[in-house]
N, C-alpha and C positions, 0 to 999 in steps of 0.2 A: 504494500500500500504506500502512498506517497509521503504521507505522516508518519512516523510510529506512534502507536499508541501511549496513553497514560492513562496511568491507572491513577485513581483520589488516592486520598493518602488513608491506611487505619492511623490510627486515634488509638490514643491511651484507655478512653471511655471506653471505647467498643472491643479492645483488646481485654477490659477487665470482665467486662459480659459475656466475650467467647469463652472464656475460661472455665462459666460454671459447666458446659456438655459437651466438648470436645472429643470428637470420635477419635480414637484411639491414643487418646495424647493421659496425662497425669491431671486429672480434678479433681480428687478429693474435696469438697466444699470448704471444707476448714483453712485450704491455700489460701493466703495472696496472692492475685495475679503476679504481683512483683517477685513470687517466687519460683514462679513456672518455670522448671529444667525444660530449658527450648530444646536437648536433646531424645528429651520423650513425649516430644509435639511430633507424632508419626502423620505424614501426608498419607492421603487414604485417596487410588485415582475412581474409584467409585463407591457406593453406598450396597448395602446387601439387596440381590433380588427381590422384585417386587412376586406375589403369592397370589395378587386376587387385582381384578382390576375397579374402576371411580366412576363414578358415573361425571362428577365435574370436580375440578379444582380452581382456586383462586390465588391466581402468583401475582408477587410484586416486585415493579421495576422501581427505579430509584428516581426515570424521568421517563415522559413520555417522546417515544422515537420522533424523531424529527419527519425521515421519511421512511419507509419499507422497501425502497430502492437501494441497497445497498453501493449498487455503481454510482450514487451520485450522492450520499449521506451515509456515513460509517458511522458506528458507535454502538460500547454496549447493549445498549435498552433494545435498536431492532435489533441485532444479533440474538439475544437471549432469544425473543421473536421469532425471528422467521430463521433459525437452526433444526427448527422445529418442521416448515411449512418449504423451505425452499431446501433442496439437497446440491452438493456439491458433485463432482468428478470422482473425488477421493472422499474420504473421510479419517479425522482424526478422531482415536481411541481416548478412551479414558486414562489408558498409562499416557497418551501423548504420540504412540505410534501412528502413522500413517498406512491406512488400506484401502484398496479401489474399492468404491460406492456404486456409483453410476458406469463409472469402466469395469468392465468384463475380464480383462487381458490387457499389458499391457506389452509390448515388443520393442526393443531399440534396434534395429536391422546396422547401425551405426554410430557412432556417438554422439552424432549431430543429429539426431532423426530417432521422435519418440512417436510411436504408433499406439493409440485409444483403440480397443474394441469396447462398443458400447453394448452395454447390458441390452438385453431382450425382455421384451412385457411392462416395461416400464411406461405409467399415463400420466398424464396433467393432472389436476385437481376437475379439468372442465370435461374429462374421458378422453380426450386424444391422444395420440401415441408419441411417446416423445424418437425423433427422430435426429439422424444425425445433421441434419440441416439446421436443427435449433441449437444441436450443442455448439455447432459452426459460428451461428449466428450469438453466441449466448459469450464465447471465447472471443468472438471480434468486438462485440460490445465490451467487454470488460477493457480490450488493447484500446478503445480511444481513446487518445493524448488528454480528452478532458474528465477521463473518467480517473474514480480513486484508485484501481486496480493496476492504471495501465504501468506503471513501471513495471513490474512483475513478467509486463513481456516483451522490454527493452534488449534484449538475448534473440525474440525470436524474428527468424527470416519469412517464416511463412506457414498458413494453417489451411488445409484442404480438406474436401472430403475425397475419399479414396476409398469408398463400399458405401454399400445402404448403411453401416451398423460399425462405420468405421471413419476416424478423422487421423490425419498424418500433419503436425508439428514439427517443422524442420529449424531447426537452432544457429546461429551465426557463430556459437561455441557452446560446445556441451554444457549442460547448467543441471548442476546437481539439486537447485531449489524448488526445479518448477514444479516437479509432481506434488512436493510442498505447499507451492504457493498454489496450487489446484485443489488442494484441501482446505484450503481460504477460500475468502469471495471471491481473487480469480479464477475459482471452478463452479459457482453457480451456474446450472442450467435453467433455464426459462423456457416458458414456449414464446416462440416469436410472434405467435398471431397472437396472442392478449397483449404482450407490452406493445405491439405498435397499433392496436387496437384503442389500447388507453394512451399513447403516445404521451406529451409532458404529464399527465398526471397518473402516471402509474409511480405504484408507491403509495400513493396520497389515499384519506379516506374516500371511503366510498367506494374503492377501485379492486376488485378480484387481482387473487395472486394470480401466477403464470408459474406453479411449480409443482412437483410431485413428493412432495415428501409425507408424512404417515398422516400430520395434520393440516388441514385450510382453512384458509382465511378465513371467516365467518361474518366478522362486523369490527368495525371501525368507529367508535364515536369519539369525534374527537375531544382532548380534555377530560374523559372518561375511561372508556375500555378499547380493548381490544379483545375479540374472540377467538380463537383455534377450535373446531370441529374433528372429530376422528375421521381420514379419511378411510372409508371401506374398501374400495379402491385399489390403494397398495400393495406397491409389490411384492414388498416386505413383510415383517411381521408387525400386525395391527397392534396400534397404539394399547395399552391399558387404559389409560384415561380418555372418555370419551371428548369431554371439553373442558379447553383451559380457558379461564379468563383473567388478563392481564389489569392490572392497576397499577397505578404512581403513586408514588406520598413519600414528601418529604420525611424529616426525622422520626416527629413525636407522631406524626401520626401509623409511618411506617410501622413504628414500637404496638402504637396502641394494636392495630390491626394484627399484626402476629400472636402479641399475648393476649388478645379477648378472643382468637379464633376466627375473625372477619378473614382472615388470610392464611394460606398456609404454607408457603413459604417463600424464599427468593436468593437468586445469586447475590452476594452485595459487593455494590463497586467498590463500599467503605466499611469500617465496621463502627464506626463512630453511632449509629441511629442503632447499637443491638446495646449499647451500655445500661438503657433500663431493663432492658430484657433479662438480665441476670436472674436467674433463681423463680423463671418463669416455667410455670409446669405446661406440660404438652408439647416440647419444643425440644429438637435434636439439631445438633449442629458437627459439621464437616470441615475438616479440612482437606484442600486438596492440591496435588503439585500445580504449580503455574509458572511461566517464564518472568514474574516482575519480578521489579527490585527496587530497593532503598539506592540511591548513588549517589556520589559527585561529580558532576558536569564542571569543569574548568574551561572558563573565558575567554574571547577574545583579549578581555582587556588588557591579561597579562599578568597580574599577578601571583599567579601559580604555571607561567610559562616555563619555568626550570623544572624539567622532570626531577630532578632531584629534590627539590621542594617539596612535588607532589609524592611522591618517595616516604620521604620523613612525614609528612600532614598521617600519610596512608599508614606506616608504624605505627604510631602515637595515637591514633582515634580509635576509642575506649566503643568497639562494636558492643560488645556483651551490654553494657553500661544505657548504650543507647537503646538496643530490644528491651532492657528490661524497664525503662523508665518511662519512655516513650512510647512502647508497643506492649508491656505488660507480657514479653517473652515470649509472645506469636510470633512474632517474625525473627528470622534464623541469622544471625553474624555469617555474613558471605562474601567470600574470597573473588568473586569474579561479580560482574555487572550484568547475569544472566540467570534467570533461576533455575530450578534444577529439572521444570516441566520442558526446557527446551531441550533433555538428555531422549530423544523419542530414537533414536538407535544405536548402538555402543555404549548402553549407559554405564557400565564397568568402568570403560576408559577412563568416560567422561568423569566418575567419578573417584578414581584414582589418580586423576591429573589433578582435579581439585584440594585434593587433602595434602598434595604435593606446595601449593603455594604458599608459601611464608610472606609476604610482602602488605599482607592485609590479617593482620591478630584479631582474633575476638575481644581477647585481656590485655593491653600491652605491656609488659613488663620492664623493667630496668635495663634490661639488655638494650629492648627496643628503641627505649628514649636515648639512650648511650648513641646507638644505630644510627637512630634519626639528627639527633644533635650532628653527629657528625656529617652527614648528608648537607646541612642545612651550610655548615663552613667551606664542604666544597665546592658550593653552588658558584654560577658563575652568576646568576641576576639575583638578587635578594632585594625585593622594595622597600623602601625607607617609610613607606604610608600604609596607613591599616589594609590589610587584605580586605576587599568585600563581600559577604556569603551574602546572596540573595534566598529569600525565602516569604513563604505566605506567615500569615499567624496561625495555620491548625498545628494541634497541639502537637504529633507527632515531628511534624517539617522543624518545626520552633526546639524541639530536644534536641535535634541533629544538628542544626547550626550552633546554639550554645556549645554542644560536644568539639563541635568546630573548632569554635572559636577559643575554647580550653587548651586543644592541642596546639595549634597554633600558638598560642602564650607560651605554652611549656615548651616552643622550641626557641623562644622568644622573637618573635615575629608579633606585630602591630594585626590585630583583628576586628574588625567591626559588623555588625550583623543590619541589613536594609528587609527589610520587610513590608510586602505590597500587600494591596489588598485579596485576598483568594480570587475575586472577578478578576483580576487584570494578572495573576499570576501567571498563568496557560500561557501569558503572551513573550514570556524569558526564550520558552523553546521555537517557537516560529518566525522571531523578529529580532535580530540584530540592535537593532537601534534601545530593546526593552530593556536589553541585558549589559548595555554600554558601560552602564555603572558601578555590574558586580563582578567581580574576579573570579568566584566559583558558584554554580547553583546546587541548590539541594532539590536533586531529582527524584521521582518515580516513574521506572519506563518496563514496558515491555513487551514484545514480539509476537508475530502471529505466526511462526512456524518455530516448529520442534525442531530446529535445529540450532545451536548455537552458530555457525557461521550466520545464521539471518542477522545476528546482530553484530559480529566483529566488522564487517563491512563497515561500520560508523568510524573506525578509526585508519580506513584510506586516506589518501596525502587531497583526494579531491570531493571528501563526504560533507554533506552540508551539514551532518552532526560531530565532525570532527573541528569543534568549534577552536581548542588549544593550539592548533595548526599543527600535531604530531604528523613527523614525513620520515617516513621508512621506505626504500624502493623495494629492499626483501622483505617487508612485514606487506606493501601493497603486490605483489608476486607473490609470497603464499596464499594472500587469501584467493586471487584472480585463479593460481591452481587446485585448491579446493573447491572453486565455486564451477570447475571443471571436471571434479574428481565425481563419477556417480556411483562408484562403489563404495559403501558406508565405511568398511574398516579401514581403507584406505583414506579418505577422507574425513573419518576423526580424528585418525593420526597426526593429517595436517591442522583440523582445526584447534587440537591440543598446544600445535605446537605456537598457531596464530596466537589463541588463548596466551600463549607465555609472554612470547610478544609484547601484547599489551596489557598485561599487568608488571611486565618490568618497568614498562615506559611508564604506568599510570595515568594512561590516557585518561579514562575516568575513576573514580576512587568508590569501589565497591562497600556499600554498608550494610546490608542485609537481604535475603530475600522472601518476598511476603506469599504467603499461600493463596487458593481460590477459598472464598469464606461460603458453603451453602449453607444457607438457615431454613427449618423445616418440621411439620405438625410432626410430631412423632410414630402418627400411624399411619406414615406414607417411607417410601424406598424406593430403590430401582436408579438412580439417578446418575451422573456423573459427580462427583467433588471436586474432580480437575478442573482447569480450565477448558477442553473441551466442550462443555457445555456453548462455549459462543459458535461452535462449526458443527456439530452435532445435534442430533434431536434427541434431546435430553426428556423431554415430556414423554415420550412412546415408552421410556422404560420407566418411569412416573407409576407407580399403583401402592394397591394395598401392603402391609406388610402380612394381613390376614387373609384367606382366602375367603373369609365369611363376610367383607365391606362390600360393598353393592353400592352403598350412596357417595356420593360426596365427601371426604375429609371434613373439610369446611363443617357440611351439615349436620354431620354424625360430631362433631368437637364441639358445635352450640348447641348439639342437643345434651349431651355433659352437662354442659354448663346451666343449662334451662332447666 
């Protein structure tokens, strides 16, 4: 996508409220959040099989989708949406692996040349057969220059159909991402005759989907809901839950509506709206692997332009210190600026190279200050005026700059902390001229493919997220060969070694990474905890935990209550 994503920040509040039900992790009641061993927070990539299926449920988003067109409006809220109602090429698992969905077969006759057999039996939402003329037409839509997807197919020379039940993808350079990036929104399929049927306003209320997946569209009001229907249909196996219907609400109300049962459950962007929720019965919560991350983004302006600076900052910042004050021990002290949901093949490696890096402590100790102190004398630019850590005021962003700004002292270096409004924050990462001010940002970022190369690309010598200006021609050459390599073993090898790379350099200065947070009635299952949920149809596997529920969650939770 043209952006990367970000993710809101957890919260201290919402990190003391996930602590009282935490799937698989350490909650005795009697804990403090502030004492949760982040080493027995176990990520869970899905929830136990569901038993019995729902006649409806009521989920909640955090905002209402902008559009349903994903080529021309990204973001959470439709993704959670239509993961459900529109299906990809590929699909991403719950561990985070990648398997053909809509592709049948897939063949590389050369390394530059990927051949799609497409599934057979597969229909619209409206009974039409989807053919390979729409996935044609569904893959060139994504490639225009003004759509969100199209970099994704900046690599590719050309896309034909070549069978009834077959399209051919030919590459300017092999690219180990794409099948990846096919398991994102650049592999939705649509059918062609509803979107240019509804022409600009598809997407928009009112307007029928153009996809096949288990659930459809139903109703749109806008300001209010959104409806999914089970489609019958399907090629697949049929949803459990017959209808979902979607809602928005901000914090207090999001809280009230889960704990009185008006709702039953939701991915949350944040965990800050679950901190009343503590010690509310009927409610089970999840954690699960995802690729974000706590980070440091270092500035044009310069301040932290001596890798060696970033070096020592990277020693000395007290990670354990920050999860557990900041985030209440949910989020994990991590070593690299990629979380561990992007490990979706070699996860061994990947995560043997990890435990490998020293340059980023959880605790930093004497040694380390000793380390960095020294780092800091042989730098060759050291600034005479306070570093500046840009940051919003939520509570989480606000511990991590102080923590900043701490190390920074103790190496004794000049530190000051600028704090914008949360409305005008978002604009550090898109705009140049926002970020003039500060020498480092306190980031949340992260990737739409399980691969950790999707995100070392940010530290090429010509990435418009390599904002410190780090230039390597062999750190830009490995990645260009990995992003050519399509054999997985092969190609973690190199991304381990990109990985080393740039955490010598400290391109960006890694501080934790945060899990996918599912909140949920307790007598529902089946779902994903990963992040998958935003490319998968997470509701299909949505049902009872009992095989004797027949109604509603929802309904059967107020009738408790009543």
């Amino acid at each position: 996508m043209k952006i990367t994503a970000r993710l809101a920040p957890l919260g201290i509040a919402g990190a003391l409220a996930l602590t009282a039900a935490c799937s698989g992790a350490d909650t005795g009641s009697s804990r403090r959040a502030g004492d949760i061993d982040v080493s027995k927070l176990k990520l869970t990539p899905t929830t136990a099989a569901a038993k019995g299926a729902v006649a409806s449920v009521d989920w909640l988003l955090e905002d209402e989708p902008e559009s349903l067109d994903l080529d021309t409006q990204g973001g959470s809220a439709g993704r959670t949406v239509l993961s459900n109602v529109c299906e990809r090429l590929y699909q991403l698992q719950p561990d985070m692996s990648v398997q053909p969905s809509l592709v049948a077969k897939e063949t590389r006759p050369d390394p530059k040349t990927l051949v799609l057999t497409l599934r057979d039996g597969v229909t619209f939402h409206d009974g039409s057969a989807m053919t390979a003329d729409d996935v044609l037409y569904s893959l060139k839509r994504h490639a225009r220059p003004e759509m969100e997807q199209s970099d994704e197919f900046t690599n590719v020379s050309g896309m034909t159909k070549t069978g009834d039940r077959e399209i051919t993808i030919a590459f300017k350079q092999p690219d180990a991402l794409f099948t990846k990036a096919l398991a994102g929104d650049a592999g939705l399929v649509y059918d062609r005759e509803q979107v240019e049927k509804a022409g600009k306003d598809f997407g928009t209320p009112g307007q029928a989907d153009a996809c096949s997946g288990p659930h459809r569209l139903t109703g749109w009001k806008s300001g209010d809901s959104i409806t999914l229907t089970r489609y019958d249909g399907y090629w697949g196996q049929k949803a459990l839950t017959k209808k979902v219907t979607f809602r928005w609400a901000e914090d207090s109300a999001m809280v009230n509506a889960l704990s009185t049962g008006a709702a039953d459950g939701a991915y949350l962007d944040t965990v800050t709206s679950a901190a009343a929720l503590k010690g509310s019965s009927g409610l089970t919560q999840y954690y699960g692997p995802s690729t974000a991350t706590l980070a440091l983004i270092p500035t044009e302006r310069g301040g932290l332009a001596d890798p060696d600076l970033r070096r020592a900052l990277s020693l000395v910042l007290d990670r354990a210190g920050i999860a557990r004050s900041g985030y209440g021990g949910l989020v994990e002290p991590w070593a690299t600026p990629v979380g561990s949901g992007a490990w979706g093949y070699e996860k061994s490696v990947f995560e043997a190279a990890q435990k490998k890096l020293t340059g980023a402590p959880a605790s930093p100790d004497a040694a380390d200050l000793t380390a960095a102190r020294k780092l800091v004398k042989q730098a060759e630019s050291v600034p005479d005026t306070p570093i500046v850590i840009g940051t919003d005021s939520t509570q989480g962003r606000l511990v991590i700059a102080n923590a900043v700004r701490a190390a920074l002292t103790q190496l004794g270096l000049k530190a000051q902390i600028k704090t914008v409004p949360s409305a005008t924050y978002g604009e550090f990462y898109g705009d140049k001229e926002a970020r003039a001010d500060i020498d480092v940002l306190v980031a949340d970022w992260y990737i739409s493919k399980s691969d950790p190369l999707g995100f070392y690309d940010n530290g090429m010598s010509d990435n418009s997220n390599n904002w410190v200006g780090f230039s390597s021609t062999a750190y830009d050459q490995e990645v260009e060969e990995a992003l050519r390599t399509i054999d997985d073993t092969k190609r973690a090898r190199l991304v381990v070694d990109v990985q080393r790379r740039f955490s010598e350099a400290a391109v960006w200065i890694p501080v934790a990474q945060m899990p996918t947070v599912l909140v949920m009635n307790d007598e529902l299952t089946g779902p994903p905890a990963s992040m998958a949920y935003l490319y998968s149809p997470w509701a299909a596997k949505l049902g009872a935990k009992s095989t004797t529920s027949t109604t509603g969650a929802t309904n059967a939770t107020n009738a408790k209550k009543g």
